[in-house]
N, C-alpha and C positions, 0 to 999 in steps of 0.2 A: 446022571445028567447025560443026554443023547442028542444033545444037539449037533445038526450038520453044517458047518459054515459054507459047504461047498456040495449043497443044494444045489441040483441044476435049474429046478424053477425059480430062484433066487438071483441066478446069473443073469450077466446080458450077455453078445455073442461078444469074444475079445474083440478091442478096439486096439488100431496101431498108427493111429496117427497122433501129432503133434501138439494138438490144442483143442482141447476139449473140458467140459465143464458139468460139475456135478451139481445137482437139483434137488430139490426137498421143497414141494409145496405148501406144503402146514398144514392141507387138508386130510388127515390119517389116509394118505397113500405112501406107497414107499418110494424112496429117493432111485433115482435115476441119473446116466449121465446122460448128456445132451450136446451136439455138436453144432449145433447152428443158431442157439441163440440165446448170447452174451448175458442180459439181460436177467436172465433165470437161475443163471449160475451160482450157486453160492462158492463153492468149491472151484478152482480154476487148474486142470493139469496142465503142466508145461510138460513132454515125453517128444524132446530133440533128437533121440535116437529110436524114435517111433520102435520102442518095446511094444508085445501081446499084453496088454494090460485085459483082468476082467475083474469088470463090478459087480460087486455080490450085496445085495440088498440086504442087511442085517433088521434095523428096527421096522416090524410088518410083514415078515416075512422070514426070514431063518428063526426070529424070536418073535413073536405075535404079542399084540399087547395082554392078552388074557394072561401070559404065561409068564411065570417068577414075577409077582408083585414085588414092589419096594426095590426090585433091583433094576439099573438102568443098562440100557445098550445105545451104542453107537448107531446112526444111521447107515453105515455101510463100510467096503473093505474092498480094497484094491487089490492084487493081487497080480504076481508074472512068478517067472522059476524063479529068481531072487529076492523078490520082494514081495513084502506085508505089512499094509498101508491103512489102519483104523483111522475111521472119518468118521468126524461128528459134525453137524450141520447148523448153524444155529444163526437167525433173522431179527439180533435184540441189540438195540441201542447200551443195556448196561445187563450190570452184576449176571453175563454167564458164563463164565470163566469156569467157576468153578463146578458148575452144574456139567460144563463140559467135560470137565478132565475127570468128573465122577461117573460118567459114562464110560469114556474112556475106559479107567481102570476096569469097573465093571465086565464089558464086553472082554476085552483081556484075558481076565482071568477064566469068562466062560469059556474062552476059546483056550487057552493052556490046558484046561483040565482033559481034554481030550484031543489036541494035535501038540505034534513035535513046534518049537518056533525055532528049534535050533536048526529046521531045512532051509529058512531065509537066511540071506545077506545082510539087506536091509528090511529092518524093521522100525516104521515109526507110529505113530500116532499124532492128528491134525483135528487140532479144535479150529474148526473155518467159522466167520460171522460175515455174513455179508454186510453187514454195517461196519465192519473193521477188518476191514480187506488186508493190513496191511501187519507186518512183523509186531508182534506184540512179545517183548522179553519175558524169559521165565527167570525164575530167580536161578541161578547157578548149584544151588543147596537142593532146591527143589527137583531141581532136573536129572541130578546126581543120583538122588535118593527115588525117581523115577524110574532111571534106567535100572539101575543096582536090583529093585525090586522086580521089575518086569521084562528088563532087557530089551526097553524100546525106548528110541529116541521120540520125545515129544514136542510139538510146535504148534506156536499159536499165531496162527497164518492163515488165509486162505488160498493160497497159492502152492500146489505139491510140484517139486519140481522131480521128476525120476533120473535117475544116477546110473 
């Protein structure tokens, strides 16, 4: 497996300000952030200490849909010298919870099998719904048995806040 997460045609050019919001239209384009309009946002960064963040377009682009059937990836992946931030994007009133955090994991592990994640700080994972904008609890066992395996804090929010 030779996949590149950090493809430059996958990048956008770093952003450093404060409030900005990640997009995914549903139309097979790849996700995007966006700073001027609210609206489109599925994903919301709050980055108070205006960090170099850059977005790296994962589904449609570092992994195309032709490629690895039956395995799923994340829409996209944040990134600064500390952090590493898996974002899944998802527009659904019920049951995708779990379709998300099988992305998730997914994406994860293609990406362990060939980078260190022991060069981040923070490392999380964010199933975002724009229909449920707001802190959605993980079971405590579950989040445990997340971390333990992956060594990534996961949440189900659409709101990333950077640390």
């Amino acid at each position: 497996m030779s996949l590149n997460f950090f493809e430059a045609s996958c990048q956008e050019p770093p952003l450093n300000i404060a409030l900005f919001g990640i997009c995914d239209d549903q139309n097979s384009a790849k996700a995007y952030t966006n700073i001027n309009d609210p609206n489109k946002w599925i994903a919301i960064v709050k980055n108070d200490t205006n960090l170099e963040l850059v977005f790296t377009a994962i589904d449609k682009c570092v992994i195309n849909d032709n490629e690895y059937p039956h395995r799923g990836r994340c829409d996209g992946m944040l990134t600064s010298t500390e952090h590493l931030y898996f974002i899944e994007l998802k527009d659904q009133a019920k049951d995708w919870i779990t379709d998300a955090i099988g992305q998730l994991e997914s994406t994860i592990e293609f990406f362990t099998a060939t980078n260190d994640v022991g060069a981040y700080k923070h490392k999380k994972a964010f199933a975002c719904n724009k229909k449920h904008r707001h802190f959605r609890e993980i079971d405590n066992e579950f989040n445990l048995r997340f971390f333990r395996k992956y060594k990534f804090r996961i949440d189900l929010q659409a709101e990333i806040i950077m640390i």
